[in-house]
C-alpha positions in Angstrom: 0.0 0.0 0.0 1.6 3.3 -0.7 2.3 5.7 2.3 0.0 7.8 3.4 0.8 11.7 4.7 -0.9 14.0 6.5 -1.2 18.2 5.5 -3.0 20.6 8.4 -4.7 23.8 7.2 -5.9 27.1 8.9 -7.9 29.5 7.4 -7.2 33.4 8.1 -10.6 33.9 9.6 -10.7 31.5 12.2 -7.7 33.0 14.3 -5.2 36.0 14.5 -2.0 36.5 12.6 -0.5 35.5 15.9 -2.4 32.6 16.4 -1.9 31.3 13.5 2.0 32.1 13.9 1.8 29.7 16.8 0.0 27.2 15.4 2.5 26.8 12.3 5.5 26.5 14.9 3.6 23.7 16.8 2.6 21.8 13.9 6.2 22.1 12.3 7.7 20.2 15.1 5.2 17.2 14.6 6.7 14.8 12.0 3.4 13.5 11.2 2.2 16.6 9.9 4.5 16.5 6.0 2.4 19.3 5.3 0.8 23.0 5.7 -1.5 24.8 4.0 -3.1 28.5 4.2 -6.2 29.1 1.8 -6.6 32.1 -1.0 -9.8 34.1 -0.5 -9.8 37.9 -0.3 -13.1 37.9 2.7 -14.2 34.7 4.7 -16.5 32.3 2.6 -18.6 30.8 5.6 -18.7 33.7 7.9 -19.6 37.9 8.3 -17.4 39.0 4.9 -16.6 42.3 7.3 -14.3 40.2 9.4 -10.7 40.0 8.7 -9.0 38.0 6.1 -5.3 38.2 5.2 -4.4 37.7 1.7 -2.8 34.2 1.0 0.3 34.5 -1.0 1.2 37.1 1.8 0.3 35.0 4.9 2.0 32.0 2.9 5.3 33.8 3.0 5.3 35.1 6.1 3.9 31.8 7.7 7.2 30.2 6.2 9.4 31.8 7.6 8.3 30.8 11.0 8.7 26.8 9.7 12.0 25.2 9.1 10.9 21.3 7.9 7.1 21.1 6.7 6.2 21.6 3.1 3.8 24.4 2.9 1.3 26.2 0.3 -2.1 27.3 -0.8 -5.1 24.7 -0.7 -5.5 26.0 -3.9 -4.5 29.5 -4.9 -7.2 31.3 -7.7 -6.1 31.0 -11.2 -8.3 34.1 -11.6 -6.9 36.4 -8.7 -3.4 36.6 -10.8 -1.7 36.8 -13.8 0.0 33.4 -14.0 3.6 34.8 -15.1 3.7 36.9 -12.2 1.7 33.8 -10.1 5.1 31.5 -11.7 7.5 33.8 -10.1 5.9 34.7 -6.6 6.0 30.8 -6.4 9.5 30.4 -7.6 11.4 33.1 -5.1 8.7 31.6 -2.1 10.5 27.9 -2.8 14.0 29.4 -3.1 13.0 31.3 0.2 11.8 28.2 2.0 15.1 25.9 0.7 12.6 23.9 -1.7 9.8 23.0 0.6 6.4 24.9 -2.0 4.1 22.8 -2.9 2.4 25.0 -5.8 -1.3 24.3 -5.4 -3.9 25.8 -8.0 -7.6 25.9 -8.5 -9.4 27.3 -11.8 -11.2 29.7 -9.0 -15.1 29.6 -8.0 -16.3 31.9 -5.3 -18.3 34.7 -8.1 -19.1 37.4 -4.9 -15.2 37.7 -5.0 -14.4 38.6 -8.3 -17.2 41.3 -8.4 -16.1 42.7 -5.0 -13.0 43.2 -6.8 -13.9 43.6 -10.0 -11.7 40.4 -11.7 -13.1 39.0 -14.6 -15.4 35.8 -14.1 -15.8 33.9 -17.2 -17.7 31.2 -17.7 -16.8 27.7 -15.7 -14.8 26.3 -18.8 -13.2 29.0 -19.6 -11.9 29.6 -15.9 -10.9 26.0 -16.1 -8.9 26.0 -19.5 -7.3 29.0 -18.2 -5.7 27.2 -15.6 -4.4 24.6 -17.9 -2.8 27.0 -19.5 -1.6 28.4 -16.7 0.1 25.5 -15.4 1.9 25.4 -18.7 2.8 29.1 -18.1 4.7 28.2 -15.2 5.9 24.8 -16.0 7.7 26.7 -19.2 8.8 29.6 -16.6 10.3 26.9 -14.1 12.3 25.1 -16.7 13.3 27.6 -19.9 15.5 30.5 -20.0 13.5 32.3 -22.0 9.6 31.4 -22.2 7.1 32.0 -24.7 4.1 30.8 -24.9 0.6 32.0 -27.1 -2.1 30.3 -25.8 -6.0 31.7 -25.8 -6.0 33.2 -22.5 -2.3 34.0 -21.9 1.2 35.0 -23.4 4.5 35.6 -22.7 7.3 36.9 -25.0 10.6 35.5 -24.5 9.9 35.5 -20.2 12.5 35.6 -17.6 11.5 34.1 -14.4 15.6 34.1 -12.1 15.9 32.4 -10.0 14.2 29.2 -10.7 12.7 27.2 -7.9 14.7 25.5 -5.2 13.1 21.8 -6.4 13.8 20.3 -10.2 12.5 20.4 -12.0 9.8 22.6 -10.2 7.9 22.7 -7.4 5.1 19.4 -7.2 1.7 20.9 -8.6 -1.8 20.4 -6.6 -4.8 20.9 -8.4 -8.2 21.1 -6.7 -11.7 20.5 -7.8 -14.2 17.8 -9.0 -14.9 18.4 -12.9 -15.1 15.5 -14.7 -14.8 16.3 -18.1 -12.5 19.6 -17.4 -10.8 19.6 -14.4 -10.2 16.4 -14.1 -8.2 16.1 -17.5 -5.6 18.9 -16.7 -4.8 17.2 -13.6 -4.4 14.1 -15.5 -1.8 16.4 -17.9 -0.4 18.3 -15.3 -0.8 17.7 -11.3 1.5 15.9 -9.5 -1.5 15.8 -6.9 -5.2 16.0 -7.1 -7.4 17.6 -4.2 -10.5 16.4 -3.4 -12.8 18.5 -1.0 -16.1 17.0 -1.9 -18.4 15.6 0.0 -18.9 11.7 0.3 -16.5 8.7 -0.2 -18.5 7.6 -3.1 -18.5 10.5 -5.0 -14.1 9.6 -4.1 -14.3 6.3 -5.8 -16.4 7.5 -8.8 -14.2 10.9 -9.8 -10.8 8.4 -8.8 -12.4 6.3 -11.9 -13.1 9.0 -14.1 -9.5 10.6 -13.5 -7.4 7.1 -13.9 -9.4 7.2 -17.3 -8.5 10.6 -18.5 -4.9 9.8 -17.8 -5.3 6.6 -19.6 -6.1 9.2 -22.7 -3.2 11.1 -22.7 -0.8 8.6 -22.0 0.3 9.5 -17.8 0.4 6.3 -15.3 -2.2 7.4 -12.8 -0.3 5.9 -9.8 2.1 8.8 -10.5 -0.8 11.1 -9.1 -1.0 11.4 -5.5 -4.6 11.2 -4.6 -5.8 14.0 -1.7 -8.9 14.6 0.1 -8.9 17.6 2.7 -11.8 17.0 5.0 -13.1 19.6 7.2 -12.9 19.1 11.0 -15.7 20.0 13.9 -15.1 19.7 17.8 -16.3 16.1 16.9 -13.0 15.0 15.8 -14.0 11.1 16.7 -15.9 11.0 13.8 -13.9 12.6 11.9 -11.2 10.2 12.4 -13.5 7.3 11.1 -14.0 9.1 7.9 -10.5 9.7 7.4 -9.8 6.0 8.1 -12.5 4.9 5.2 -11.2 7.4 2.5 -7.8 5.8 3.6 -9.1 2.3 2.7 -10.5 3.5 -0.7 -7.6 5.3 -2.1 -6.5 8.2 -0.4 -3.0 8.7 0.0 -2.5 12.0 1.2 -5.1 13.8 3.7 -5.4 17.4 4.8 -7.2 18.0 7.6 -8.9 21.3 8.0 -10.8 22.4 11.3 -13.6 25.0 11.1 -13.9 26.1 14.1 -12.1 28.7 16.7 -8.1 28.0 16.5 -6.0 28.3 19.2 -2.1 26.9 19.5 -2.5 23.5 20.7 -4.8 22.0 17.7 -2.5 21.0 16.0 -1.3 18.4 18.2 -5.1 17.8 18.9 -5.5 16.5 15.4 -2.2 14.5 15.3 -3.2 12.8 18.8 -7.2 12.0 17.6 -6.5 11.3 14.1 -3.4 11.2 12.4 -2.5 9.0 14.9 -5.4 6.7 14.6 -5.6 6.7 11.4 -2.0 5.3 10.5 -2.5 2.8 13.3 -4.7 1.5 11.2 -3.1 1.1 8.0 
């Protein structure tokens, strides 16, 4: 069976920048925890928009600086929010910054109230998601070339520096989240190194896991090259939420980021290691 890891996120809303400063020290010195991630909204999504929310690339880099050994990145940064040349390069100096430890996580973007707060163009749903195809190729080219260029339908670059490259070769692993089958689901096929699930049942797992082996079947990747993720989101009832962990475990899961929605405070962290991390890879 392959190995399965653990990632931890916190989401902006749900504590202070000095919280969250403490939690990210206390989950860096757990081994079981490979991985942390911040989230990229501009206002909360499940609570008053008025409240505070720090912006995610930001947060991101400082957040790393307080970490010397877990992984860390977005849980998925917007296609939409940024251009992604400049997107490509924020990423690169943030793994040379970190010694290598990004993990470049992307999302075609969904949350409309968002973009007309800010006034970012919405598009249609295939559209955004195309876009982010090509936007993974973007980088991908900015990563690896000296000079990039690229024409594509929604984005261009013109003989594109991007110095220095990322830390890890031959760039940082990509994470790509969402549940399209017919879209999404084929450019992670062409380009993730990991998908993210954060839908709702272990069924609706199985089924997309299917639909995605097929689409790499299509253009010629070996699916078990694909690390398969499901970030679940944690209540105070973290019993139960250590059973479902342990059944998207026995389907296929390989990587699991566990996300709690409620009040943080410095200690959590440990919390979820003690009442599921560790429970769940007992029972592996």
């Amino acid at each position: 069976m392959t190995a399965v890891t653990f990632g931890f996120k916190t989401e902006p809303p749900r504590a202070s920048y000095g919280d969250l400063k403490r939690i990210w020290r206390e989950a860096d010195e757990i081994p079981l925890i490979a991985d942390l991630w911040a989230f990229d909204h501009f206002v909360p999504l499940r609570a008053d928009p008025g409240e505070p929310c720090l912006e995610g690339w930001t947060t991101l880099t400082a957040l790393a600086t307080q970490t010397r050994r877990a992984r860390l990145g977005l849980l998925v940064a917007g296609n939409t929010y940024r251009h992604p040349a400049v997107l490509a390069k924020m990423a690169a100096a943030l793994d040379v910054i970190t010694d290598g430890r990004l993990e470049f996580g992307i999302g075609a973007g969904w949350h409309e109230a968002e973009h007309r707060m800010y006034g970012i163009p919405f598009g249609t749903v295939a559209d955004r998601i195309r876009a982010m195809g090509e936007a993974c190729e973007v980088a991908r080219m900015l990563w690896t070339q000296e000079l990039a260029t690229f024409e594509g339908r929604y984005y261009s670059l013109t003989d594109a520096r991007c110095e220095p490259k990322p830390v890890q070769r031959p760039y940082p692993p990509i994470t790509i989240g969402g549940t399209g089958e017919r879209l999404t689901l084929r450019v992670v096929a062409r380009h993730a190194d990991r998908w993210s699930f954060n839908g709702k049942s272990i069924e609706e797992f199985v089924r997309l896991n299917g639909i995605l082996d097929a689409h790499c079947e299509v253009v010629g990747r070996d699916p078990s090259t694909i690390i398969r993720s499901v970030q679940r989101h944690l209540s105070e009832d973290l019993a139960s939420a250590a059973a479902e962990v342990a059944d998207f475990i026995a389907v296929g899961a390989n990587h699991v980021v566990l996300n709690p929605r409620f009040s943080l405070r410095p200690g959590v962290a440990t919390r979820v290691t003690r009442e599921i991390i560790e429970p769940a890879l007992r029972g592996i």
